[in-house]
MIGU-772222 format. One record per residue: z, x, y of N, C-alpha, C in turn; residue in three letters. Coordinates in steps of 0.05 Angstrom, whole numbers, plus 5000, padded with zeros to 4 digits. Atoms other than C-alpha are relative to their C-alpha. Example, Ala and Ser with C-alpha at 12.3 -4.5 7.8 and 13.67 -1.06 7.14 Angstrom:
BEGIN
500050184976515652464910500050185024Ala;499949844976514352734979501449855022Ser;
% end
This chain:
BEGIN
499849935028530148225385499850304997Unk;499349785004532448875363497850064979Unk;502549885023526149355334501450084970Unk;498749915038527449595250499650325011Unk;499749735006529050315242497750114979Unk;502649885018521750735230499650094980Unk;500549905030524350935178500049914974Unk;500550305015525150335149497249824994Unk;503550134987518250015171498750024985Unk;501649885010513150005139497250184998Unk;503549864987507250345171501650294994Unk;500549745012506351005143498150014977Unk;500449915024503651395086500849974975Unk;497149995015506351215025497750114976Unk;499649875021505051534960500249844966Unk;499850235019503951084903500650244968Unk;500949825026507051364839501549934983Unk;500150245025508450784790498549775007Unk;501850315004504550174767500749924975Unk;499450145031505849714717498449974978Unk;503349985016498249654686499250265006Unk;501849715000496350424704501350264996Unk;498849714992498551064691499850135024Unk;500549884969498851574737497250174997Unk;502949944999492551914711497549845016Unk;501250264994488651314722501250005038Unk;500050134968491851194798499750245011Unk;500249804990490751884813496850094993Unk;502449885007483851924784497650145022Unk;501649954985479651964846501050225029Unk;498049824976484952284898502749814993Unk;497450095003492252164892500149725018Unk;499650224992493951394896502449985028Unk;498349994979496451224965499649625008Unk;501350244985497150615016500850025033Unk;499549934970496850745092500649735013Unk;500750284981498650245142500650175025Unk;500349814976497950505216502449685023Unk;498450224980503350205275498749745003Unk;501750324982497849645295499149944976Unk;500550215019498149365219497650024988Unk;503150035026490749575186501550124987Unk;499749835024493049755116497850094981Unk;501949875016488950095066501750084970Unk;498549925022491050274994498050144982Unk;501449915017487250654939501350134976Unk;499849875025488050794872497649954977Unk;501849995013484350934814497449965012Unk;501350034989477450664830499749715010Unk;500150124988479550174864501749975034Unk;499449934971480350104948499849815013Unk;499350324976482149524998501549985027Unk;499249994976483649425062501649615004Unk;499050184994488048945097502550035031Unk;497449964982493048735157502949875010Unk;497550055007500048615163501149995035Unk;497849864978506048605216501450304995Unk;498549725009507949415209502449995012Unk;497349884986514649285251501549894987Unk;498150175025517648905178501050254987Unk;498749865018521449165130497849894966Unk;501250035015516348745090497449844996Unk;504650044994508148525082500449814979Unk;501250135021504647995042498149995016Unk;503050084982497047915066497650074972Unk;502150015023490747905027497950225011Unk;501749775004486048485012497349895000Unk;503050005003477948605015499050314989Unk;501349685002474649204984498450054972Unk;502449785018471649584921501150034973Unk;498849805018473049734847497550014983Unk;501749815011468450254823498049895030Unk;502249984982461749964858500049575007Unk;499450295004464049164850501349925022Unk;498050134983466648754913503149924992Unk;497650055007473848644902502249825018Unk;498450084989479648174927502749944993Unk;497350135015486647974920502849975027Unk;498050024976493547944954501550324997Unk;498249754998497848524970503049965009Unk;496450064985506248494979501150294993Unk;497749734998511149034994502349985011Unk;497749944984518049185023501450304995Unk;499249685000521449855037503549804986Unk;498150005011528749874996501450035020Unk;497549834986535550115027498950294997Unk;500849644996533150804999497450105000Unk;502549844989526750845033496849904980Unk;503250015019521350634973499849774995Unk;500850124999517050194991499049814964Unk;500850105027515549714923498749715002Unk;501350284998511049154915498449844981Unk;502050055016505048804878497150015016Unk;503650044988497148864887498649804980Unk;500750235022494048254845497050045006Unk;503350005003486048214838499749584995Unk;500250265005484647414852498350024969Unk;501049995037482747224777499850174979Unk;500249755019484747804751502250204992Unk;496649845009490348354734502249925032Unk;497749954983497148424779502150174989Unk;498649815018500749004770502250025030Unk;497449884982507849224811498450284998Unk;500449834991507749794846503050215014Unk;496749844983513250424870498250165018Unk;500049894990511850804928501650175010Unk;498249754979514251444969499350075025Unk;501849844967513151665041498850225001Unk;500749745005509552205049500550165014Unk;498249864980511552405116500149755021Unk;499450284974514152125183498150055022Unk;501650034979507952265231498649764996Unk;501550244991505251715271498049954974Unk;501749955016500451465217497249955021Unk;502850114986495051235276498450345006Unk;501549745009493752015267498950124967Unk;501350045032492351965194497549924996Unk;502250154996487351475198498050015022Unk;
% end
């Protein structure tokens, strides 16, 4: 089986900068809304005050897996989906089990390994 083109992939940096339920104030409130995923699949996402971890196949063009983490000082969970486009931006949904689900647009932020990010 022939690997996806990295640039395609989804493991990187990405750059969150639409949501369907948040402005960008709001997803930028704490540090600019992002969602990392590193070659070996731990992802991470944060916006606003809320932050979740999770892991995936990074060698897709596209993720669904379920999240654990934080909003404000509150345990948090839900699912997380994504896929990168033809032109590169990654778009998906983050849902809160029993609770909001908002779409999402991403951007890359750059092309280094992300297992040096994290």
């Amino acid at each position: 089986m022939r690997k996806s083109d990295p640039k395609q992939t989804i493991s990187g940096h990405w750059r969150i900068i639409w949501m369907a339920l948040w402005d960008q104030e709001y997803i930028d409130l704490v540090e600019p809304g992002c969602i990392k995923i590193s070659s070996a699949g731990d992802g991470e996402f944060l916006f606003g005050v809320v932050s979740g971890g999770f892991h995936v196949n990074s060698d897709s063009t596209y993720f669904d897996s379920t999240w654990e983490g934080a909003q404000e000082c509150d345990e948090a969970r839900g699912t997380i989906d994504g896929s990168v486009d033809t032109e590169g931006k990654l778009s998906g949904t983050i849902a809160f089990w029993e609770g909001d689900e908002s779409e999402f647009h991403a951007i890359r932020v750059n092309s280094r390994p992300l297992s040096k990010l994290i």
